[in-house]
C-alpha positions in Angstrom: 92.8 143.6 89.0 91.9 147.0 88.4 93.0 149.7 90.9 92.7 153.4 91.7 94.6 155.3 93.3 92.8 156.9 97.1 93.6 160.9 95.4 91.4 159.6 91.9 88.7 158.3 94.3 88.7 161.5 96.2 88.5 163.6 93.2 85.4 161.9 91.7 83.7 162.3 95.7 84.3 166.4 95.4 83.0 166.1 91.8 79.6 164.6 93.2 80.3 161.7 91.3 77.9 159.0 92.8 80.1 156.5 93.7 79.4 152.9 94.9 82.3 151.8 97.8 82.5 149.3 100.0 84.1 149.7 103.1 85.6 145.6 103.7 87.5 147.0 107.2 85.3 145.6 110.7 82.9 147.4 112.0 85.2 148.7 115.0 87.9 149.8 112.1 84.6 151.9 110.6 84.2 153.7 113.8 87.3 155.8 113.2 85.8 157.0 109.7 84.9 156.0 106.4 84.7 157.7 102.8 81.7 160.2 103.2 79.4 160.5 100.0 77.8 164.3 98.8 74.9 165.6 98.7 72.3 163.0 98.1 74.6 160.1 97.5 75.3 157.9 100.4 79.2 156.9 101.9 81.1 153.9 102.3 78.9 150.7 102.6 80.7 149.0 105.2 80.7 145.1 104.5 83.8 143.5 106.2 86.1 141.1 104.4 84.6 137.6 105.7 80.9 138.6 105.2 81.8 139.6 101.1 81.2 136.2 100.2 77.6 136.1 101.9 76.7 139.5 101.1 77.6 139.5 97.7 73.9 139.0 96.7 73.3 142.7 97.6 75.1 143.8 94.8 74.4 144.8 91.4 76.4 143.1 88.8 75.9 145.8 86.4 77.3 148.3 89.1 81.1 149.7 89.2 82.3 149.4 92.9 85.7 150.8 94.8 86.4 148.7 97.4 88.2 149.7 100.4 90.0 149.0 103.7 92.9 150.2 106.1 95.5 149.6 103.5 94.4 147.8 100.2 95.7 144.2 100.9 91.8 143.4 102.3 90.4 145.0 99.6 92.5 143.9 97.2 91.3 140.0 98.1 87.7 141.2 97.9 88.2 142.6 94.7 89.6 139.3 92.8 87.4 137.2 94.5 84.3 139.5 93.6 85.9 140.2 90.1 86.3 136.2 89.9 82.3 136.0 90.6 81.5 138.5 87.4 81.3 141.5 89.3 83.1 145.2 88.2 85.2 146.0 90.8 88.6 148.2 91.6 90.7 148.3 94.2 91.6 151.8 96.0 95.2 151.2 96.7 96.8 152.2 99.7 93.6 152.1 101.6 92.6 154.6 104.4 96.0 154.6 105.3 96.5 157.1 101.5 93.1 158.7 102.3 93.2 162.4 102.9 90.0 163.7 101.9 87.4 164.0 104.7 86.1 161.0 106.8 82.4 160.2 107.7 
């Protein structure tokens, strides 16, 4: 499983780097914040853990995505069993919990 740390992710959000995350916390987790994007590129896409497997179809196998919750064990399961379905994902360790960048 590939990983990133939450400072790497961070870095790449100041850079502008349009970045595709998914957010796999509930909805009443997301009310406390998620990742913001920049100028012109949306945030966090909050799809929580138990709806990944029906919402999947959203996504865009040729697309890299970070995926996220409150402290990368949620996240973590979403990314093997998306990476186990063909799709490129990493895992931001640590979750919101290592997050200190701004919140949305």
């Amino acid at each position: 499983m590939k990983e990133m740390t939450a400072k790497e992710v961070e870095f790449l959000v100041n850079e502008g780097k349009a970045l595709n995350i998914i957010d796999v916390r509930e909805v009443d987790e997301i009310a406390a914040g998620k990742i913001p994007g920049a100028v012109n590129i949306p945030g966090a896409v909050n799809i929580p853990l138990g709806l990944v497997e029906f919402r999947m179809h959203e996504l865009d196998k040729s697309k890299e995505y970070i995926m996220v919750c409150r402290s990368g064990g949620r996240s973590g399961r979403a990314t093997q069993f998306l990476e186990s379905q063909g799709y490129n994902v990493i895992n931001m360790q640590g979750g919101m919990l290592s997050w200190e960048g701004k919140v949305g």
